[in-house]
C-alpha positions, 0 to 999 in steps of 0.5 A: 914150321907151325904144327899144321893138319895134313890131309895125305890121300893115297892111291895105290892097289898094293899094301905091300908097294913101295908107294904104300910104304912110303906112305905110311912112312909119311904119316909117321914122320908128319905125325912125329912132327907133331902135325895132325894128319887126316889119311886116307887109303882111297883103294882100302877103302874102296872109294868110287871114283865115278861120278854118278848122274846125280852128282853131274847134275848137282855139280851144274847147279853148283851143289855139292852132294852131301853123303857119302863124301862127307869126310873127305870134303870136311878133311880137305876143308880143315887141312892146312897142307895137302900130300897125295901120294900115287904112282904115276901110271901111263904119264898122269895119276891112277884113274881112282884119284882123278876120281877123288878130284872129280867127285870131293872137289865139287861146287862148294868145296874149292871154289862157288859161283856167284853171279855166274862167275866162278869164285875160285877161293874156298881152299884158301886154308891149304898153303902147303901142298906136296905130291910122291909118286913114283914112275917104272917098276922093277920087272916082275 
């Protein structure tokens, strides 16, 4: 496989949990591999996963915010292969990242609308895409 540039997002509270080790432990070996990796920590980061007034809005005129995303949106446009690792809480992913969807994957980023028609190919540089997660815990 070709040296690609990997964007791993990662979701989860505790540095110490599995999920963060195998996370880094993702980064390590993508970057051993010679890929280019963009990572980010979305709890040590505190990233706000609540779309804003503003943002909703801007998103029904088909804008995308600028600000505060920015990074976010510039490393997902650039990426050629997409990790998300997280765990699985209550059957789906933790709200935070939801978040992430909600507010980077705003009009302009993945998709346009032209002619009141969605135009669903803006990421089209992302052929490669993988998720971790885990499910249960050990009791504590």
């Amino acid at each position: 496989m070709s040296k690609k540039r990997v964007l791993l997002v990662h979701c989860h509270p505790a540095p110490d949990s599995l999920m963060s080790e195998m996370a880094r432990r993702a980064v390590e070996r993508l970057r051993a591999h010679g890929h280019h990796v963009d990572f980010f920590d979305l709890y040590l980061e505190d990233f706000d996963p609540v779309m804003r007034d503003s943002e909703w809005r801007a998103h029904r005129r088909t804008e995308r915010p600028k600000g505060v995303l920015d990074a976010h949106v510039e490393a997902l446009q650039r990426a050629d292969a997409l990790v998300l690792t997280y765990p699985t809480w209550w059957f789906g992913m933790p709200a935070m990242l939801k978040g992430w969807f909600d507010r980077v994957w705003q009009a302009q980023v993945p998709f346009d609308v032209k002619d009141g028609q969605f135009q669903v190919h803006k990421l089209s540089n992302i052929t490669h895409f993988a998720a971790i997660t885990s499910h249960g815990s050990p009791k504590l």
